[in-house]
C-alpha positions as CSV (number, residue, x, y, z in Angstrom):
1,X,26.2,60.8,-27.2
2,X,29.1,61.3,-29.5
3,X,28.8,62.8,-32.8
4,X,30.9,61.0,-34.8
5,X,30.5,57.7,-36.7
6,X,33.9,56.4,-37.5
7,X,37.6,57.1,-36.2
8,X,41.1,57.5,-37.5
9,X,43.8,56.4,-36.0
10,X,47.2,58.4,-35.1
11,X,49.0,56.4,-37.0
12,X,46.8,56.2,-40.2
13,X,46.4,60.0,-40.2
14,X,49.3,60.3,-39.8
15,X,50.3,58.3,-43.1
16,X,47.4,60.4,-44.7
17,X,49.5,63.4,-43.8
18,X,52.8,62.2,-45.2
19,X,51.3,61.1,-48.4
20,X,50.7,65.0,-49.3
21,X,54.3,66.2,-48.7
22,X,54.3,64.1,-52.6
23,X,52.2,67.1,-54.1
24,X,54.8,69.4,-55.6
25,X,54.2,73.2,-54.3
26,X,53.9,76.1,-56.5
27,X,56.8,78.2,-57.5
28,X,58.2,80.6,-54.5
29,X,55.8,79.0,-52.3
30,X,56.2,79.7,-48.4
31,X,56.9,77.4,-45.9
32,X,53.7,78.1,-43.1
33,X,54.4,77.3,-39.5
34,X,54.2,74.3,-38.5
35,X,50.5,73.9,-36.8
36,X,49.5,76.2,-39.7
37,X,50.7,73.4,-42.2
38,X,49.4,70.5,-39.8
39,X,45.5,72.2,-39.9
40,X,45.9,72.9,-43.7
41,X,46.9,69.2,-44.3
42,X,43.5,67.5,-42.0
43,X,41.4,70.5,-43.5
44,X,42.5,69.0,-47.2
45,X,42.1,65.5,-46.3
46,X,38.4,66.3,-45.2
47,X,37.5,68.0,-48.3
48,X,38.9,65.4,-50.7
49,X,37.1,62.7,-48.9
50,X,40.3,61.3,-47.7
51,X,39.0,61.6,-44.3
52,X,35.3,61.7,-43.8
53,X,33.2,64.1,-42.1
54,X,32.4,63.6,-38.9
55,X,34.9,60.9,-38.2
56,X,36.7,61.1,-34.8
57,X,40.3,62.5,-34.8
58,X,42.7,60.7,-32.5
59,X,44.2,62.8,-29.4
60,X,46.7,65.5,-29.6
61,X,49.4,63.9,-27.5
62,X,48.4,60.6,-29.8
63,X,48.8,62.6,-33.3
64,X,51.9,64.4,-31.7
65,X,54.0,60.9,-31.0
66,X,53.0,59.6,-34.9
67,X,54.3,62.8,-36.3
68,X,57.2,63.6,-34.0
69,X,55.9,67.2,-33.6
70,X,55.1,69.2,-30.4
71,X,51.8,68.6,-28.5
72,X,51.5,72.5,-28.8
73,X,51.6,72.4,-32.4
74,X,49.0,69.8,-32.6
75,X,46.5,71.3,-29.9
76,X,47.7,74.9,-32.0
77,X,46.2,73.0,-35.6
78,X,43.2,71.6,-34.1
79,X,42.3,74.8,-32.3
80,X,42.7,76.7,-36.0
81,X,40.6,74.2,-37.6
82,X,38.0,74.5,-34.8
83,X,37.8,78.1,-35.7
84,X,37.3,77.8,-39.6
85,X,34.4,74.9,-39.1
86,X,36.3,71.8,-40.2
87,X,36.2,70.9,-36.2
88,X,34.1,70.1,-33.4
89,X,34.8,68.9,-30.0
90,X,33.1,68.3,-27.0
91,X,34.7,67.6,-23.5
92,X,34.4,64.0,-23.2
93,X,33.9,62.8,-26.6
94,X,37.0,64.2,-28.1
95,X,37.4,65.8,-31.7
96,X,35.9,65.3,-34.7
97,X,36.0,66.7,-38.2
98,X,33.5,68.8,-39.6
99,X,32.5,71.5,-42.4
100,X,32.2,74.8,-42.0
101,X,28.2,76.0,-41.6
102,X,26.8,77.7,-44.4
103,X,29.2,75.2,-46.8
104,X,27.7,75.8,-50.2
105,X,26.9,72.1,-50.4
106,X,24.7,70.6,-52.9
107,X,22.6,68.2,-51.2
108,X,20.4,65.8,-53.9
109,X,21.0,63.5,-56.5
110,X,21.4,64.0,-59.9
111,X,17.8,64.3,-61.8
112,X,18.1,63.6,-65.2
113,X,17.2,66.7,-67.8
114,X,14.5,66.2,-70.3
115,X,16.3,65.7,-73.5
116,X,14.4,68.0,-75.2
117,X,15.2,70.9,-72.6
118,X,19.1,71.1,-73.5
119,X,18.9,73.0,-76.8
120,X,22.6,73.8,-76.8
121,X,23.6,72.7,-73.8
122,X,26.2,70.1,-73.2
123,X,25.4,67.6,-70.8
124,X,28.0,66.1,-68.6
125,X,26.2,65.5,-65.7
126,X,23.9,62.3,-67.1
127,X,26.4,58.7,-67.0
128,X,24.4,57.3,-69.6
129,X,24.4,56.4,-73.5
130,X,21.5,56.9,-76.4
131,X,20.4,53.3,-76.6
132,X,22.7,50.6,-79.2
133,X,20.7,50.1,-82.1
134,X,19.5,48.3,-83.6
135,X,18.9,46.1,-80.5
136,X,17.1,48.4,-78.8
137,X,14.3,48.1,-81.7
138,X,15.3,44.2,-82.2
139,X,14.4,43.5,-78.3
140,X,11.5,45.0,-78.2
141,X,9.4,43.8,-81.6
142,X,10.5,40.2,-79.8
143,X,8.9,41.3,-77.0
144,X,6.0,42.1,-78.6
145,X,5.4,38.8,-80.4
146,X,6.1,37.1,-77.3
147,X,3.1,39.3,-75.1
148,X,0.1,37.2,-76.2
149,X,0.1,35.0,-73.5
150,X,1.1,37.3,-70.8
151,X,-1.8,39.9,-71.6
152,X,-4.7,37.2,-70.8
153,X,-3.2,37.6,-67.8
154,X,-3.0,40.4,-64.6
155,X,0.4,41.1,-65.4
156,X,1.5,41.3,-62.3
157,X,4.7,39.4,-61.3
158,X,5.9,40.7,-57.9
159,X,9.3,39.1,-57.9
160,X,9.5,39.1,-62.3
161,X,8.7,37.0,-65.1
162,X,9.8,33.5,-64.5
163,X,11.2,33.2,-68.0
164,X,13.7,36.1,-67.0
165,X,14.5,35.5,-63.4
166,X,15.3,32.1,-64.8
167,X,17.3,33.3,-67.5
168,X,19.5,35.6,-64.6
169,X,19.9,33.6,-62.4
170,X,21.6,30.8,-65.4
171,X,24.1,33.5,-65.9
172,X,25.1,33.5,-62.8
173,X,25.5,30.1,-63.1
174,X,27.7,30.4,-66.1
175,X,29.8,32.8,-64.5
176,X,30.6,30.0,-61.6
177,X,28.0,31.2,-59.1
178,X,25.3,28.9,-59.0
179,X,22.1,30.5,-58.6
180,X,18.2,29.1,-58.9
181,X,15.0,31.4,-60.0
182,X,14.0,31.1,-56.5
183,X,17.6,33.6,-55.4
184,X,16.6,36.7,-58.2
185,X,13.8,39.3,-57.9
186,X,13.2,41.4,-60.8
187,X,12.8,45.1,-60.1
188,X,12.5,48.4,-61.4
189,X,16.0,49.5,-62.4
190,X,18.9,49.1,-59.7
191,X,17.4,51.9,-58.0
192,X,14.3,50.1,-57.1
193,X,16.1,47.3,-56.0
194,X,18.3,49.4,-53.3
195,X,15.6,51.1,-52.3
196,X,13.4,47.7,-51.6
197,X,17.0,46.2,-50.1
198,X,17.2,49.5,-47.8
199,X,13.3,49.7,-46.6
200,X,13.7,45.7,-45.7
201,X,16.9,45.8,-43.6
202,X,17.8,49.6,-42.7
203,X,15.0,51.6,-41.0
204,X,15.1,55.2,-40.2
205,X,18.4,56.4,-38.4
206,X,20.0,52.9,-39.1
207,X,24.2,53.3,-40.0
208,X,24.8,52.4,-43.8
209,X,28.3,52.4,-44.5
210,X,29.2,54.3,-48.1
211,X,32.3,54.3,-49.9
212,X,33.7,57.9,-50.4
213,X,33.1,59.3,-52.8
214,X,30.3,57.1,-54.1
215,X,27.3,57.2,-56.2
216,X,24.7,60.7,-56.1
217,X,21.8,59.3,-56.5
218,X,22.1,56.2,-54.0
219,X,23.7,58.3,-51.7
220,X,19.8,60.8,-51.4
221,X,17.9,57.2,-51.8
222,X,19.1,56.4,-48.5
223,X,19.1,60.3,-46.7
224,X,15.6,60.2,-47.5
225,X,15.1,56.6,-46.1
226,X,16.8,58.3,-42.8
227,X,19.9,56.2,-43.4
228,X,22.8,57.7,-41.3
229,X,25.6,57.7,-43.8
230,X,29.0,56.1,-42.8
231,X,31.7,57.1,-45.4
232,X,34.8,55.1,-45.9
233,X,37.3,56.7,-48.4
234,X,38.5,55.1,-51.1
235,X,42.1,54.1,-51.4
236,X,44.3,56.9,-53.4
237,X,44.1,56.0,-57.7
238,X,42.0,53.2,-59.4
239,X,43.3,50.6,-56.7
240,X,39.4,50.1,-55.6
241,X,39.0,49.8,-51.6
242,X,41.1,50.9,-48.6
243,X,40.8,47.4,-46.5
244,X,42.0,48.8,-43.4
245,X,39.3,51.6,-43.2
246,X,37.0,49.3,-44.5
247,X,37.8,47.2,-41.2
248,X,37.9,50.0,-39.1
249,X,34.6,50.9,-40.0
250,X,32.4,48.1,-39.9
251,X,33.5,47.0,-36.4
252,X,33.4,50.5,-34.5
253,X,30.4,51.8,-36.2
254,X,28.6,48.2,-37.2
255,X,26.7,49.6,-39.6
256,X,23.4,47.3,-40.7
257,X,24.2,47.9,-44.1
258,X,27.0,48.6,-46.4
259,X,26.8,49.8,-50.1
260,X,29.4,48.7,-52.6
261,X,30.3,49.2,-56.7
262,X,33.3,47.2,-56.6
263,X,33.5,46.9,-60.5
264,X,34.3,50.4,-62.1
265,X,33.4,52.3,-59.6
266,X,30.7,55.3,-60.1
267,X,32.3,57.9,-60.0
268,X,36.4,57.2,-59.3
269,X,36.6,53.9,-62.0
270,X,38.1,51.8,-59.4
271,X,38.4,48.2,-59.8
272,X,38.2,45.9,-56.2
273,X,40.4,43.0,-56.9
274,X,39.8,39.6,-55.4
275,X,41.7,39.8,-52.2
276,X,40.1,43.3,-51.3
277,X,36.2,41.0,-52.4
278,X,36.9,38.5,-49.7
279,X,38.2,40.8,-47.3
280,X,35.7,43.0,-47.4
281,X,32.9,39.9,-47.3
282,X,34.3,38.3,-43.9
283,X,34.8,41.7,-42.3
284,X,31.3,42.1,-43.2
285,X,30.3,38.8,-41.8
286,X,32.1,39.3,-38.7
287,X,30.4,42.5,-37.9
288,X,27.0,41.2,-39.2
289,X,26.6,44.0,-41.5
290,X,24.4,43.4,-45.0
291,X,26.8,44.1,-48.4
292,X,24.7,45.0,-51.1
293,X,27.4,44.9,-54.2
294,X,26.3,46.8,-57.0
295,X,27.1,45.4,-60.7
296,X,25.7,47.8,-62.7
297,X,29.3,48.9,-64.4
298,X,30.6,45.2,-64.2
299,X,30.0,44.4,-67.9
300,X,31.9,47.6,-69.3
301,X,35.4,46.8,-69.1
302,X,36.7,48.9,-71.5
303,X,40.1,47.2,-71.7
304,X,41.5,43.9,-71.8
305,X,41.0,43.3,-68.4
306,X,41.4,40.0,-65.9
307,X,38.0,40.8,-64.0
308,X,37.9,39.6,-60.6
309,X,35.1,37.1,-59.0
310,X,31.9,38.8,-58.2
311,X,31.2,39.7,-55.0
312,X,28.6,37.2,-54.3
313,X,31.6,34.3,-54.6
314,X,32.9,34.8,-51.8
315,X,30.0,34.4,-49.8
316,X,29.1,30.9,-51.0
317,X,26.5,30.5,-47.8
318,X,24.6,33.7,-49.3
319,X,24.4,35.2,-45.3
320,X,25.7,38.4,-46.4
321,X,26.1,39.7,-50.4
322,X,22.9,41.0,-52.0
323,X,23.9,41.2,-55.2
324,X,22.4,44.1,-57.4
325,X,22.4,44.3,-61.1
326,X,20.8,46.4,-64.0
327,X,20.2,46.9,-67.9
328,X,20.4,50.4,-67.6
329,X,24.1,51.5,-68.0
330,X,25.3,48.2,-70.1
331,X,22.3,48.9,-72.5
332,X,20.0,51.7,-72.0
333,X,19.0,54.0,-68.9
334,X,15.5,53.7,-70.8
335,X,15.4,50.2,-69.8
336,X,14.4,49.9,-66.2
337,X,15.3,46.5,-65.1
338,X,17.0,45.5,-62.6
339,X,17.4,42.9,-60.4
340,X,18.6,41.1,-57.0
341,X,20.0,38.4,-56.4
342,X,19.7,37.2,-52.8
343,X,19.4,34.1,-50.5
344,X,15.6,32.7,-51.2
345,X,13.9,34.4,-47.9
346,X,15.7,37.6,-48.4
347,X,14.0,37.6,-51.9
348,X,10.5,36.4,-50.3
349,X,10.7,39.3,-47.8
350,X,11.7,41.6,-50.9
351,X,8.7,40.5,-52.7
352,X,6.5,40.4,-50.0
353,X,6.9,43.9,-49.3
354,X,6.9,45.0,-52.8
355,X,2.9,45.1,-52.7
356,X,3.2,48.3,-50.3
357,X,5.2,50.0,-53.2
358,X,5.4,49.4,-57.3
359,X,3.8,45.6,-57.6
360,X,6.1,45.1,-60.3
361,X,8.3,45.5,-63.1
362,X,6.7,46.1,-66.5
363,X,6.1,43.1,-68.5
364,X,6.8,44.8,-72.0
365,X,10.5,45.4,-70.7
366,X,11.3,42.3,-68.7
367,X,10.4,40.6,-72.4
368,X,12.6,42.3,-74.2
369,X,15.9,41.9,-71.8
370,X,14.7,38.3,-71.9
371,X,14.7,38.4,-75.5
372,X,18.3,40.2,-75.4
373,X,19.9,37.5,-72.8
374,X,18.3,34.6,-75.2
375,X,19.3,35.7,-78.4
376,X,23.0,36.8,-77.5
377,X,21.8,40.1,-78.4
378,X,23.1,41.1,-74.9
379,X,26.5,40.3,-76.1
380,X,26.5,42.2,-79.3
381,X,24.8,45.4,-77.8
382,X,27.1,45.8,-75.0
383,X,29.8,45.0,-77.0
384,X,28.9,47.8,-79.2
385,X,28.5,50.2,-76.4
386,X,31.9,49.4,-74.9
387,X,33.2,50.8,-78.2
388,X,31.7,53.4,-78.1
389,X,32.7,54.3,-74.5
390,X,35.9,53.6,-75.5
391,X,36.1,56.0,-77.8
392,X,34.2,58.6,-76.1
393,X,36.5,58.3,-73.0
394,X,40.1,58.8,-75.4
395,X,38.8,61.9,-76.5
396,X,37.3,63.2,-73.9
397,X,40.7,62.7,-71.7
398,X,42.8,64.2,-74.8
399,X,40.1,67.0,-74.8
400,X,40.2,67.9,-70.9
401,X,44.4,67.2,-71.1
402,X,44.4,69.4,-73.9
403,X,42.3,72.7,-72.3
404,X,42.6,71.8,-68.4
405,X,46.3,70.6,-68.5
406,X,45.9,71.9,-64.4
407,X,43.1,69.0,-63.9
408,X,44.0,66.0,-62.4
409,X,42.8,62.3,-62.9
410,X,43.7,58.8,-63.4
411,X,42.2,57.6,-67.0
412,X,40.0,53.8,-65.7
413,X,39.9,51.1,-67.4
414,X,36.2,50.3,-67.5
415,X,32.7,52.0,-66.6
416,X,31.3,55.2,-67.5
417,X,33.1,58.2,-65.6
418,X,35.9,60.4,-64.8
419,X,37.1,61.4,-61.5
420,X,38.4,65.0,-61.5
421,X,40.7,67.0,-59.1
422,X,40.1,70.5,-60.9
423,X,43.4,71.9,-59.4
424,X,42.1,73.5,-56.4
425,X,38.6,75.4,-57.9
426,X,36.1,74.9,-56.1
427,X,33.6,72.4,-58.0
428,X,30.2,73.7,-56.8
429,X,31.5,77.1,-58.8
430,X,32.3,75.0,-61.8
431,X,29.2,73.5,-62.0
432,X,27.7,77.1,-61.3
433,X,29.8,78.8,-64.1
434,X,29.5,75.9,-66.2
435,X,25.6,76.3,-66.9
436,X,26.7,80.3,-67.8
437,X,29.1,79.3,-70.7
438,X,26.7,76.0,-71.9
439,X,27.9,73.0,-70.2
440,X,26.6,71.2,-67.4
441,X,28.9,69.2,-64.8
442,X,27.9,67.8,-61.4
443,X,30.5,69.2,-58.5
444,X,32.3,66.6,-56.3
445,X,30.2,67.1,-53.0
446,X,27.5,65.6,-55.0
447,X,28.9,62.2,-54.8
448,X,30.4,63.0,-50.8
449,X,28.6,62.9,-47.8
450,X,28.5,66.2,-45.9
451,X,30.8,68.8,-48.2
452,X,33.3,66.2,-49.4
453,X,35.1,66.7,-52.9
454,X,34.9,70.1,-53.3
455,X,37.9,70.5,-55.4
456,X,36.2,67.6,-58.2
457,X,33.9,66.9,-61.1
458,X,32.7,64.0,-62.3
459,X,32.9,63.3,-66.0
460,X,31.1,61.2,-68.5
461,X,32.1,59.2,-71.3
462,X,29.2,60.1,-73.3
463,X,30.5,63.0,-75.9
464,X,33.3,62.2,-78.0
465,X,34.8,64.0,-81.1
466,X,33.6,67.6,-81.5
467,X,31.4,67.6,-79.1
468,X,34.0,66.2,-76.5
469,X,36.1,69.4,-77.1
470,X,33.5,71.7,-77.4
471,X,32.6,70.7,-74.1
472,X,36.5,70.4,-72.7
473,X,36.5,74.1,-74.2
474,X,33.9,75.6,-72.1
475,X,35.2,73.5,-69.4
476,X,38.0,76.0,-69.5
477,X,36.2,79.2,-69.8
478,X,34.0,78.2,-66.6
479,X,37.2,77.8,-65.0
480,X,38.4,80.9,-66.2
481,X,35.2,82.7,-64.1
482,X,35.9,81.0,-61.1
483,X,39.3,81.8,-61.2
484,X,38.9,85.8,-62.0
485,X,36.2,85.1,-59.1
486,X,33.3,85.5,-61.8
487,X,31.0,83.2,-59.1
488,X,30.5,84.4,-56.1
489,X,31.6,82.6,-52.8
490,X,29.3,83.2,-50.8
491,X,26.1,82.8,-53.0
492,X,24.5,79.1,-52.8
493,X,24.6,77.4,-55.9
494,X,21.5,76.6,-57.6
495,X,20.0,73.4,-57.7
496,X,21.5,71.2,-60.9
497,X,19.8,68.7,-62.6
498,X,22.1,65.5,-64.2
C-alpha cells in the first residue's frame, strides 16, 4: 500500500517553487547548483507546511517539463533529499515527502499551566483572556437565582438545557440560518463537541482532513482517536483556504471527515471568504466527506470587518456542515460550553452516545451563558474583550517589530493569535530557550502534522503594555541562544505545557 495520503501536482509544485525566488537572499549569497537549489526549495516547502508531509511528489520527468530543468537535475534533488530524510520512495508507489527520523518534533497539544505555577513567567503559549468582568460575576448570580427549579431535578440534560439550546439555536436564526432546538446539542466546551463529532463518524485509522497549520489541541484529540491526519496547507497570508488543494484533497484521499476554523483562523488569523465557504461545502458534498466548521473565533473581529456567511449557509439541506461553537474564547476559557449544531439525527446519534462518556454539560454554566445570550450581556462582554484584544494585539506586534525586526508575519484582523516565521530559527529551540530566559511560546510543529512549521511560533494577544515588551524582550534574548547555538540540536526538547 502506498504511504502517502495526498499528492501535488507538477504544475502546482512547481508554482510553489517559483513563489520562493520572491524571498530576497542575504547579502553575498551564493548561487547553489541547480538540483542543490531545487531539493533546498521542496525541503522548505515541507517544513513550512507549504507542502505536507507525506504527500506524493509528482514524477521526475513530470516536475522536469513544469520547470524547464533537466530530468538529471530533478532525479539529482530528489536523490539529495532522500538522503537528508525529507524523502521516501518505494518502487511502484513513487515519492513522497517526509521528515528526517529523530526530528525533534513536539508531538501533543498544548496543556494549559496552572496559574498559580508561573510565578514570573510569561505565558504565551495559552490563546485565552482573564474573564470580562463584571459579567463573568453578573452571569453567574443569574444563574444562581434561576437553579431552584433545576436542582429538584437529576440534572442531567444529555443534549443541554432546553432554555439554552433554544436560545442558540434563535441566534442562528437571527443570523439568517434557521435553526430549531431539536438541530443544537450542548456540550462541554468545543473540545467535547469535536471529540463526540469524531467518535460518531471517524473510527480508528479513518482519514480526517486538517488545514495546515491548524489548531494543537484538535490536532492530538484526533491522533489519539486514531484519526489519520490529511493536511491541506493554507493559502500564502491571511487569504483563508487554498481551494484547489482543498479539491485535490478530498477527492484523492476522501477523507470521512474534514476539520475547519474558517473565521480567524487558530493559529494563522485567516479569514475564508464566501466563495472559498461554498466551495469548500460542495467539494465536500461531492466527495461525501463530513465538515465540521469551527466558530469558536467568529465573534472576535477585531476590525471593521464585512464577515462572510457561516459555513453552515451554504449547506441549507444540513447533509454535510456540523457546525461547532463555544463560550470559551469570546468570553472565558473557564466557561466550558459549547455546542453543535447539526441536522436533528446527527444530534440524536450525538446524544445518544453521550451516555458512554460525560452525560452532560453542567447546569450551573449552561445558566449563566443563558443568562448572558438573554440579557445582551453577551454583547457587552465580548465587546469588551475585543478591546481588549485589540489592544493587546497593537502592542504586542509593535513590541515583536520592535526587538525581532527579523520575524516575519502578517498582523489579522480578528481572533486571538499571531502566526510567526522566526527568520529561519528553529522554533522547537525557541520554545526551549524561551523557558531559560522566562517566557513560554509553543513552536510551529505543534500546530503541524509530522514536523511541519519548524521555522514558527504562535503568539497570543493576551499581554499588552509592559508586559507585551517584556515578553518581546526575552523573545529576543531566546533568540540570541539559539542563534550563538545556546540549545543544543540534537537534544529533544522537553515537553511544554500552554
Amino acid at each position: 500500500m502506498a504511504q502517502w495520503t495526498s499528492a501535488v501536482g507538477a504544475a502546482q509544485l512547481a508554482r510553489l517553487l517559483n513563489s520562493q525566488q520572491d524571498r530576497p537572499a542575504g547579502p553575498g549569497t551564493r548561487r547553489p547548483p541547480a538540483y542543490r537549489a531545487l531539493a533546498d526549495g521542496i525541503r522548505l516547502l515541507v517544513l513550512e507546511g507549504r507542502v505536507p508531509v507525506a504527500a506524493r511528489l509528482p514524477a521526475e520527468r513530470e516536475l522536469a517539463l513544469s520547470l524547464s530543468v533537466s530530468r538529471t537535475t530533478v532525479a539529482a534533488a530528489y536523490e539529495a533529499l532522500r538522503g537528508e530524510g525529507f524523502l521516501e520512495s518505494r518502487r511502484g508507489a513513487g515519492s513522497w515527502t517526509a521528515v528526517p527520523a529523530g526530528n525533534p518534533v513536539p508531538a501533543r497539544g498544548l496543556e494549559p499551566l496552572p496559574p498559580e505555577a508561573l510565578g514570573s513567567l510569561i505565558d504565551l503559549g495559552c490563546a485565552a483572556l482573564p474573564a470580562p468582568e463584571p459579567w463573568l460575576t453578573r452571569a453567574v448570580q443569574g444563574a444562581l437565582e434561576e437553579l431552584p427549579p433545576y436542582a429538584h431535578t437529576h440534572g442531567d440534560y444529555p443534549a443541554g438545557l432546553p432554555a439554552l439550546r433554544s436560545m442558540i439555536a434563535e441566534r442562528y436564526t437571527a443570523r439568517g440560518i434557521p435553526t430549531m432546538p431539536e438541530q443544537i446539542m450542548v456540550t462541554t466546551g468545543a473540545m467535547g463537541a469535536i471529540d463526540a463529532i469524531c467518535h460518531l463518524f471517524a473510527g480508528r485509522g479513518e482519514r480526517v482532513a486538517v488545514e495546515s497549520p491548524s489548531y494543537a489541541n484538535i490536532l492530538q484529540l484526533m491522533r489519539e482517536a486514531g484519526a489519520r491526519l490529511v493536511p491541506v496547507a493554507m493559502a500564502e497570508g491571511l487569504t483563508g483556504w487554498d481551494m484547489d488543494r482543498w479539491r485535490q484533497v478530498l477527492r484523492d484521499a476522501a477523507p470521512r471527515l474534514a476539520y475547519v476554523v474558517a473565521d480567524f483562523h487558530n493559529p494563522t488569523g485567516a479569514l475564508a471568504d464566501d466563495d472559498q465557504r461554498r466551495r469548500l461545502v460542495d467539494a465536500a458534498r461531492s466527495a461525501g466527506t463530513v465538515l465540521i466548521a469551527d466558530e469558536t473565533m467568529s465573534e472576535l473581529s477585531l476590525e471593521d470587518v464585512r464577515m462572510p456567511r457561516p459555513v453552515c449557509a451554504f449547506d441549507p439541506a444540513g447533509s454535510t456542515v456540523i457546525t461547532v461553537g463555544s463560550a470559551s474564547k469570546a468570553f472565558w476559557a473557564g466557561m466550558r460550553i459549547g455546542w453543535v449544531r447539526a441536522a436533528p439525527d446527527v444530534v440524536r446519534s450525538l446524544v445518544a452516545a453521550r451516555a458512554y462518556a460525560d452525560l452532560g454539560t453542567p447546569v450551573l454554566e449552561q445558566l449563566a451563558v443563558n443568562w448572558l445570550f438573554g440579557t445582551g450581556g453577551w454583547e457587552r462582554a465580548v465587546a469588551a474583550r475585543r478591546e481588549q484584544a485589540r489592544q493587546n494585539r497593537d502592542e504586542l506586534v509593535a513590541a515583536v517589530r520592535r526587538e525581532l525586526p527579523g520575524w516575519e508575519f502578517e498582523v489579522p484582523r480578528g481572533g486571538l493569535t499571531l502566526w510567526v516565521r522566526t527568520g529561519g530559527l528553529s522554533g522547537s529551540r525557541l520554545a526551549e530557550a524561551g523557558e531559560r530566559v522566562g517566557v513560554r511560546v509553543p513552536s510551529g510543529p505543534r500546530f503541524g502534522v509530522d514536523g511541519a512549521f519548524e521555522g514558527y511560533v504562535r503568539l497570543p494577544f493576551t499581554v499588552g503594555g509592559a508586559v507585551a515588551e517584556e515578553a518581546a524582550a526575552r523573545l529576543a534574548a531566546a533568540a540570541r541562544i539559539v542563534e550563538s547555538g545556546g540549545v543544543s540540536g540534537t537534544e529533544a526538547p522537553r515537553t511544554f505545557v500552554a
